[in-house]
MARDOTI-60209 format. One record per residue: x, y, z of N, C-alpha, C in turn. Coordinates in steps of 0.1 Angstrom, whole numbers, plus 2048, in hexadecimal, padded with zeros to 3 digits. Atoms other than C-alpha are relative to their C-alpha. Layout:
BEGIN
XYZXYZXYZ ...
END
This chain:
BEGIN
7F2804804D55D3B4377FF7F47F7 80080B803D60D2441E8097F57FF 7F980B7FDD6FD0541E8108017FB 7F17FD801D8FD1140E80580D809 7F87F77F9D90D2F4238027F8812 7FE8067F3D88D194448117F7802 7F6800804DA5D0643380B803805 7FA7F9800DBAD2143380380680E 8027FA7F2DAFD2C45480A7F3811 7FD80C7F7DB8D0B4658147FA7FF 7F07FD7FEDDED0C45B80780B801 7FE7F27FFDDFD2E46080680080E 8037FE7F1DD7D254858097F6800 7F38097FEDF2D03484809809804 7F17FA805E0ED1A47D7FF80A80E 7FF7FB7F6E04D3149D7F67FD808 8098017F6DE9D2D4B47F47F37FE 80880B800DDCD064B37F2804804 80B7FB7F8DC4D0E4C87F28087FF 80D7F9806DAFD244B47F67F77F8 803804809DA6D0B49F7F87F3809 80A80A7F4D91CF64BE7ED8017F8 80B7FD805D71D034AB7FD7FB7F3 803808811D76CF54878017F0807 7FD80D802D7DCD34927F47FA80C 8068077FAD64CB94A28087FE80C 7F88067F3D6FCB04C88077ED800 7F880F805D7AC8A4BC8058007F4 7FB80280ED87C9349C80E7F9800 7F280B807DA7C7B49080B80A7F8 7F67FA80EDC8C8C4828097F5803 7F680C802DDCC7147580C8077FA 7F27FB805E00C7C46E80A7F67FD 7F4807806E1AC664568087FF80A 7F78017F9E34C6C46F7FC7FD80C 8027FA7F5E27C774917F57F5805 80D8127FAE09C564937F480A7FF 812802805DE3C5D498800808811 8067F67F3DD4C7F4B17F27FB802 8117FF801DB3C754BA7FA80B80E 8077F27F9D9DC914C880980A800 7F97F27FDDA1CB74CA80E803807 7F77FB7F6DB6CBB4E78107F57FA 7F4805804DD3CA04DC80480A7F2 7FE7FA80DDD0CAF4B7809810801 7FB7F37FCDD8CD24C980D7FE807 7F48007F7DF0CC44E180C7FF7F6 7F5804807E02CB64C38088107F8 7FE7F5803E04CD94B2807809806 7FA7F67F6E0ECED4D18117FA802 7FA805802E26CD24D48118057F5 7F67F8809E37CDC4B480480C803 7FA7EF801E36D014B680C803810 7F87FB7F7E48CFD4D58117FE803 7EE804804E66CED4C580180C7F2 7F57F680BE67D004A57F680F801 8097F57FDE55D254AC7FB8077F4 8037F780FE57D2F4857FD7F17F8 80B808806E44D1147E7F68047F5 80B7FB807E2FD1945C7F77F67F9 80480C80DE14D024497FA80A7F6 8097F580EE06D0E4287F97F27FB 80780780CDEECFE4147FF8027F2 7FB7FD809DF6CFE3F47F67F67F4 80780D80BDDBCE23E37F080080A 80C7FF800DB6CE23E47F77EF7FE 80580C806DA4CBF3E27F07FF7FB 
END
């Protein structure tokens, strides 16, 4: 796989099933969010996700930019 399809794969999985996405990410990995503050480790990162979809259920992310 490559890094833009993993990418692709990993907001694919935001938008519905956080949870799939336990295997791309390191178990201490950091998601820092502008709004929402600082997930450290898998399981918050997930919680925060599930979190969402369970207020808005047509939740979608896209990636739209390549770095």
């Amino acid at each position: 796989m490559t890094n833009i399809e993993i990418c692709r794969q990993v907001f694919a999985n935001w938008s519905t099933r956080p949870q799939d996405n336990e295997s791309l990410f390191h178990p201490d990995a950091v998601l820092v969010d502008v709004v929402a503050g600082t997930h450290d480790g898998w399981p918050a990162m997930e919680a925060f996700f599930a979190k969402g979809l369970g207020y808005w259920q047509d939740m979608h992310f896209e990636l739209h930019e390549f770095w």
